[in-house]
N, C-alpha and C positions, 0 to 999 in steps of 0.2 A: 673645825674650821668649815664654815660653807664653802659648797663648788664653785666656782664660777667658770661660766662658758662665753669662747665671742658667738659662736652663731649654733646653734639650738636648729633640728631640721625635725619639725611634725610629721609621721606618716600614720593619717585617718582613714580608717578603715568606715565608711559612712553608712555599713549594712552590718554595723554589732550590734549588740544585745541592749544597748542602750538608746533610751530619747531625753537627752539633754544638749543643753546650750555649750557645745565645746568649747569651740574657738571663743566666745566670750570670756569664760571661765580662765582659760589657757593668755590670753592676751590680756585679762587683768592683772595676774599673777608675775605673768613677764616683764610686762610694761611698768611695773611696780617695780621691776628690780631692775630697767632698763638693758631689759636682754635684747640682741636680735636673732628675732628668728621666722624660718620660714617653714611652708607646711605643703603637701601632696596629699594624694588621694589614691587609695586602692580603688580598682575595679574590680579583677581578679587575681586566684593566687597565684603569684610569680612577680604580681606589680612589688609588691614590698622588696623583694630583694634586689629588684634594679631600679627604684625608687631611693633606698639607702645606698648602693655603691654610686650612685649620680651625687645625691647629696653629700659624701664624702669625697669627691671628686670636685666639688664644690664647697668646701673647706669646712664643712659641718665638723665639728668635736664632739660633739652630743647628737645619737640619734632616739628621738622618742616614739613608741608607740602606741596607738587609742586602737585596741579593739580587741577581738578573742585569743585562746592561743593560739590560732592556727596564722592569725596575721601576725602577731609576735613573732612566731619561729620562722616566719615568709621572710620577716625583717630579719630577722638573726643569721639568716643563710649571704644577706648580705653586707656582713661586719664583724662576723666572725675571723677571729684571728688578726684584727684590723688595728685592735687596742684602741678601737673608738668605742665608749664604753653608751651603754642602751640603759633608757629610762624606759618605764613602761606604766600606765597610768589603766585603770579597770572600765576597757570597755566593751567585756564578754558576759557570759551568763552565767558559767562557773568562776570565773578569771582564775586558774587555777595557779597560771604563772607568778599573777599577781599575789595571789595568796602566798606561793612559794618565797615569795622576796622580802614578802613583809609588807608592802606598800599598803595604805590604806583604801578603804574600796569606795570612799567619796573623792569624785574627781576632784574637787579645791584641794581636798587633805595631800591628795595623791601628787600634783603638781609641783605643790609646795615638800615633798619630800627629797623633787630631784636639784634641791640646792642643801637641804639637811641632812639625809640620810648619803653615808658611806659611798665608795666606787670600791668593791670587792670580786676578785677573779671566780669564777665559777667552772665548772668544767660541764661540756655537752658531749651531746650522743654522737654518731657518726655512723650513717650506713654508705653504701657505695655511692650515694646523689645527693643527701643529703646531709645538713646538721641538726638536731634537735634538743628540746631544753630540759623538758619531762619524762616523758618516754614515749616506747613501742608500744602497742595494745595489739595480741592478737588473739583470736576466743571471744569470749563474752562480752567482754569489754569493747571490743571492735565493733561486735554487732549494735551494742547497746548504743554506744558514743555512733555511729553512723546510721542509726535509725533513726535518731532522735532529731528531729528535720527543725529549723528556724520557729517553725508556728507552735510548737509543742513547748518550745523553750520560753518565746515570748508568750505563753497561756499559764505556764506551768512551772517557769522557772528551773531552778538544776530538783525541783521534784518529778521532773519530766524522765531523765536518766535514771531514777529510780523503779517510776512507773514499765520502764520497759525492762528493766533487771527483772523483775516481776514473772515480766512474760513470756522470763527463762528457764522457765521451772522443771520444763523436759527435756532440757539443753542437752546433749549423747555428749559423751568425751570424746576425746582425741588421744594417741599418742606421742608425747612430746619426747623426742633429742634432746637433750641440752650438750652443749659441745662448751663448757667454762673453760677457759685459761688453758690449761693441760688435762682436766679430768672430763668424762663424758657420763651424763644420768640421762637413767630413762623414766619415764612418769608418764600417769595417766592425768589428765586433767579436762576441765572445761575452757579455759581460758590461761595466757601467758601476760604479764608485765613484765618489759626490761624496762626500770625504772631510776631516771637520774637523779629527780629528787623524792621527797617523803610525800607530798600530797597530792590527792587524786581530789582537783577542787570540783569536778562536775559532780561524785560521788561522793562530797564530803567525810573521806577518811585520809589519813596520815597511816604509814604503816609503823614505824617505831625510830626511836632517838636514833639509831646509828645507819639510818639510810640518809646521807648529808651529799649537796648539791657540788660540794666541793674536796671532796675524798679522794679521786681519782678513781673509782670503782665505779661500776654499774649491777645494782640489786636486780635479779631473776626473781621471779614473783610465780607460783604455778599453785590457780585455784581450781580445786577439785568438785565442787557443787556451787548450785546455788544459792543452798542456803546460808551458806558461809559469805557470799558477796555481800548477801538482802544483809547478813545479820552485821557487818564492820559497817556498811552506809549506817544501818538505824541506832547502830549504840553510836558511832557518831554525829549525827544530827539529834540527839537525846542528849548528847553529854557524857556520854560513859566510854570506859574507854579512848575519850579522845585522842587521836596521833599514833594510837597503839592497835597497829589490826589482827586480828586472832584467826587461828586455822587455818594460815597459810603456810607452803612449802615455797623457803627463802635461800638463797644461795650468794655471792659475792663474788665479781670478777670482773678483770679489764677489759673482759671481750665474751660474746656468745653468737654461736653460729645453733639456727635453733631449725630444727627439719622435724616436719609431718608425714604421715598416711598419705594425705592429700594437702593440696595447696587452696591455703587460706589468703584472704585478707590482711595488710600488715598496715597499719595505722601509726602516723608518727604527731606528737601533739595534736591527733585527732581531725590530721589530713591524711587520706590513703597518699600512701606512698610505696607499693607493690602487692605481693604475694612472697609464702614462705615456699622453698625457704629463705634464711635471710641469716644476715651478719651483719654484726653491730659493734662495736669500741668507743672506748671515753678517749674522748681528748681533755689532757686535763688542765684544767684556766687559759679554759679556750675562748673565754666572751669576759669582757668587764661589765658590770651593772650596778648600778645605784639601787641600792637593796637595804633591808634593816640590819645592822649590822651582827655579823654571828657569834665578835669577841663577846666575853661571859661578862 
């Protein structure tokens, strides 16, 4: 059965990864099915989450987002828990969220999913300030995803995030705490993912079938070199291996409190959001989202 909504609220993000004719697009599609709806604009981040608690304060049932994940999860901090379920349409350079959901990564295909494609509950992260939908990054991946500046991305595409995985090659370890549920591991590594769902879209790899967006768990991910990063990006962008990433140290749990040597960087959908150490928990079918659906 298609969705149908009375009032649809746009938040465009107008400094993403993409150059095309949005509102055109979006107002074909609507106006075809005689939807109403209205639309904002980010400036910066924070606008998204008091841009969607206005529009639901003003009766939106549907909120939509155009742009990377870091405006995605802006918007998600304000509807989370709300049961106003979020569409999300690809206007990033990895869309990694998008890729997560299933949604198609042309805007027309994309738009037209948030009247065919399911309204399924998902479960997101949780640190002390915020919500998130992907995960934590902190290590390599932090540095890599916050090097990688606007012009790199727009030249280079998500081969930009590779290019600087690269230029990790004498990256030192750390060592990492892990404080899971009731057990405590210690580990050396380069880099941490606490990860909600399976796919890292800037890096083009999925790690394997049982890390699901909707389990109530949160997957500890702890990479020890770099050539283990370089080698899951390239057998994924090759074809091999796809969804399945090799050589990493994996664990499962509803909560991680994770302490360093020293205090790092902590990255949440690839906006800094602190220093370690840090603590984390799943809330689980904490956000509704029109997504491809995951029954078999």
């Amino acid at each position: 059965m298609p969705n149908n909504f009375d009032h649809i609220h746009v938040i465009i993000n107008p400094d993403s990864g993409r150059d095309e004719a949005i509102l055109n697009t979006i107002n074909r599609i609507f106006e075809a099915r005689s939807v109403y709806w209205t639309v904002s604009i980010t400036h910066t981040f924070g606008d998204g989450q008091k841009l969607a608690q206005q529009a639901i304060q003003n009766g939106a049932d549907l909120i939509v987002a155009y742009g990377g994940d870091g405006t995605i999860v802006d918007i998600v901090n304000g509807i989370a828990e709300t049961n106003i379920p979020l569409a999300v349409l690809p206007g990033g350079t990895g869309n990694g969220i998008v890729k997560e959901f299933g949604i198609p990564l042309n805007l027309r295909d994309a738009t037209e999913a948030i009247f065919t494609h399911p309204i399924e509950p998902i479960d997101l992260g949780y640190t002390s300030s915020s919500y998130y939908i992907l995960r934590l990054d902190i290590g390599i991946i932090a540095d890599v995803v916050g090097n990688t500046n606007s012009d790199m991305k727009g030249r280079w595409g998500a081969m930009a995030y590779l290019m600087n995985t690269a230029n990790q090659l004498n990256r030192a370890s750390h060592t990492y705490k892990l404080e899971l549920d009731n057990t405590t591991t210690i580990i050396d590594g380069i880099g941490c993912i606490v990860t909600n769902a399976n796919k890292i879209g800037a890096l083009h790899f999925g790690f394997n079938e049982y890390v699901r967006i909707d389990d109530g768990l949160l997957d500890v991910i702890i990479m020890t070199d770099v050539g283990t990063v370089i080698q899951n990006v390239a057998f994924n962008l090759i074809q091999l291996n796809r969804n399945v990433a090799v050589n990493l140290h994996h664990w499962q749990s509803k909560s991680v409190k994770i302490t360093l040597e020293e205090s790092l960087p902590v990255l949440a959908d690839g906006e800094q959001i602190g220093h370690s150490p840090f603590y984390t928990e799943v809330q689980h079918h904490a956000l509704q989202v029109i997504k491809k659906s995951s029954k078999v």
